[in-house]
C-alpha positions, 0 to 999 in steps of 0.5 A: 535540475534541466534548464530549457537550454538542455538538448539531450536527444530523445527517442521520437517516442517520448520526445512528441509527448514532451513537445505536446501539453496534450499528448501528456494530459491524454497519457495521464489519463491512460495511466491512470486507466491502466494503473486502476485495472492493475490494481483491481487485480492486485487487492485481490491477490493482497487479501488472501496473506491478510485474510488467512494468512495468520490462521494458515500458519496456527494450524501449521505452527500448533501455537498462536505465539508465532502468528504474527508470523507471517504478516511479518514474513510477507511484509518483510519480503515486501520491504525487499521487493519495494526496494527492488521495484523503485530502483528498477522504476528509476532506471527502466521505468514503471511498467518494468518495475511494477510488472515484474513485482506483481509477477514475483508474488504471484509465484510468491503465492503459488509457493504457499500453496505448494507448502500447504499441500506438502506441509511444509513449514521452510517452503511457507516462510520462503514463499510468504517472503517472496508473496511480499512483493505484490504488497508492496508493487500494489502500494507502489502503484499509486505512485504511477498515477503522479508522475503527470500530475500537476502539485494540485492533482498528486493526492488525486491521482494516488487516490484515484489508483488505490481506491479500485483496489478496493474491488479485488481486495473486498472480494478476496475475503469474501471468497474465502469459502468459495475458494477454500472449497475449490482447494478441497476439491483439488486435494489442497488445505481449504486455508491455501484456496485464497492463495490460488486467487492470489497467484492468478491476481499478482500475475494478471496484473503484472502481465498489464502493466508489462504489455499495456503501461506505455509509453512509460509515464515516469521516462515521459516525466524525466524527458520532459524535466530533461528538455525543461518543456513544461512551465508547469513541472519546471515550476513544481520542481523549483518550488522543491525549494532548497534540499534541506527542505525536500529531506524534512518533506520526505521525512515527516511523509515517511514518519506519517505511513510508518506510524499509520503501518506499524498500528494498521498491521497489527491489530489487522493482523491479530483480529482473525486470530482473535475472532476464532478464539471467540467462535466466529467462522472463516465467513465471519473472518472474511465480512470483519476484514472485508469491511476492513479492506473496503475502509482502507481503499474505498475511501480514497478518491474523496481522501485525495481530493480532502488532501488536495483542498485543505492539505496534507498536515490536516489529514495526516492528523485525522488519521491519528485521531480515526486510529485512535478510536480504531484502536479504543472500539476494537480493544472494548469490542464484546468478544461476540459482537460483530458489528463491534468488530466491523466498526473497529474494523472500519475505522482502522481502515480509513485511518490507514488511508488518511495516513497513506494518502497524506504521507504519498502527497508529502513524498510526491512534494519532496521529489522530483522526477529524476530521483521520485522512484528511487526515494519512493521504494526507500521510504516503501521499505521502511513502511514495510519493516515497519509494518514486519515489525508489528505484525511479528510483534503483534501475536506476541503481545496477544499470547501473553496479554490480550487483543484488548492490551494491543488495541490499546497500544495502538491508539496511544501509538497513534497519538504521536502523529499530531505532534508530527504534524505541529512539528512541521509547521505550516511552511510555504509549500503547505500554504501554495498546496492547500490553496 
């Protein structure tokens, strides 16, 4: 921690955000302006891996036992890559980190489609690993938006940079037809038209928050913890209390998104697979997951405002609850039945949410500007292994059980977050957060 006593020069760029509290409110501001026109573009390059991903490969593979396959494979590249963008983000900022992120599954994304039109089966395994980093930059992303905030504005401010994610990400599945066409008028398999959105989404993104994210606003965060100019961040940083409280902070946030990862992944993953087994459509696909995807983003700005007001501890419980019945509804859903699915569908979402957002909170509580980015992309990557293992594991259950059998496995697995949360207690940095 940097004492008002700290000297250190800084580029005359940062240093006259650190000396105005006004300037930094602005750029605060800005940030979250150009996170949100990032992340519109970003959901729409996320959805095309969700949406057709799995059925790309059963008509590649000839078998549903590897289906799960790819959600794993792209998840798996997203631990990578998140691991990658956090580092970057600590040393050289967020705009950097982000923007080369989205860059990278964009031509993640192009690959696919190039494996569709040869049929090849290494190229996609490859690809979808290298599609994982826009998964992950657009889930980093909702950190950008914290890194000005004040402890009473963190969930907020996330909230704020996920739920117009909703936008890109709701349309992707719904252009499924739309672009599945355009790929068949070009001589590319309808399943990779999707991909061609994505890889057009991640690179638009990437390209602003390269150009337009600065003056960074995690180099104008460490400058202004460096010169110690801000009551307002030195007090949030002593309120950390000791070290062994910022672990079990970073612990039980991480504890929360895996939990919510690992059960959102898998059934999400499954229920395409599912509904064409049971005659639905590509169109019908697209409606469930859209829903779906709406569900996980759309909700966020009340969500954060929710984890601001009444806390961390009770949302993270809500979400255990809302998954459990995602998971019950989906396992008892007739076959035939849309709505049923939606419903489903819909829960799962903003139980993920819930999750999310409450679990980021926790992360941003633990943290300080000096090493937020770096523990952010390590918790991101076990977020992201979790949710490789139960995408991979998710088509092995259905294979040989049932849908129902995983949906089931996912609401008692939901289950274990309330006894996480009563694990932690209601410490004294709960109880100043929750006022």
């Amino acid at each position: 921690m940097y004492s008002k006593k700290n000297t250190t020069k800084l580029p005359a760029s940062l240093q006259g955000y650190v000396d105005s509290p006004e300037k930094q409110r602005k750029l605060y501001r800005r940030t979250l302006n150009i996170v949100v026109i990032s992340q519109i573009f970003g959901g729409a390059g996320l959805a095309a891996g969700i949406t057709v991903g799995a059925l790309l490969a059963q008509d590649m593979l000839g078998t549903d036992n590897f289906t799960g396959i790819p959600t794993a494979l792209f998840t798996l590249g997203s631990a990578g890559a998140a691991l990658l963008v956090g580092r970057l983000s600590q040393r050289y900022g967020r705009s950097l980190g982000l923007g080369l992120g989205f860059l990278a599954g964009g031509a993640g994304a192009i690959g696919v489609v190039l494996a569709a039109m040869l049929n090849s089966l290494t190229l996609l395994l490859i690809s979808l690993l290298i599609y994982g980093a826009g998964t992950a930059t657009n889930l980093q992303a909702r950190y950008a938006g914290t890194d000005l905030a004040n402890s009473k504005q963190r969930a907020t401010a996330a909230s704020t940079a996920m739920v117009f994610t909703t936008f890109g990400a709701v349309a992707g599945p719904n252009l499924v037809n739309v672009t599945g066409d355009f790929a068949l008028s070009v001589g590319i398999p309808s399943l990779a038209g999707p991909f061609l959105l994505a890889a057009a989404a991640y690179i638009i993104a990437g390209i602003v928050l390269l150009i337009f994210l600065r003056p960074d606003p995690l180099l104008v965060a460490n400058a202004i913890a460096m010169q110690g100019n801000s009551d307002e961040h030195a007090g949030s940083a002593k309120e950390m209390g000791t070290a062994g409280s910022g672990k079990r902070g970073i612990a039980i946030g991480a504890v929360v998104m895996i939990l919510t990862q690992i059960i959102m992944v898998a059934i999400m993953t499954m229920t395409p697979v599912h509904m064409r087994h049971h005659g639905h459509g590509l169109s019908e696909v697209g409606l469930v997951i859209g829903f779906h995807i709406g569900s996980m983003y759309l909700p966020s700005l009340i969500t954060g405002i929710l984890v601001d007001k009444i806390g961390r501890k009770a949302m993270a419980m809500a979400s255990g609850v809302t998954l459990l019945l995602a998971g019950v509804i989906a396992a008892m859903a007739p076959a035939d039945s849309m709505t049923v699915l939606i419903v489903a569908l819909s829960l799962l979402g903003l139980g993920w949410n819930f999750g999310l957002i409450s679990g980021t909170a926790l992360i941003v509580d633990a943290t300080t500007s000096t090493n937020r980015a770096k523990v952010q992309g390590s918790v991101d990557v076990l977020i992201a292994l979790a949710g490789a293992s139960g995408g991979a594991l998710s088509g092995m259950v259905v294979a040989h059980s049932s849908y129902a059998t995983l949906s089931f496995a996912g609401s008692i697995l939901a289950l274990l977050l309330i006894p996480v949360m009563l694990w932690q207690g209601q410490d004294k940095s709960e109880k100043s957060i929750s006022l």
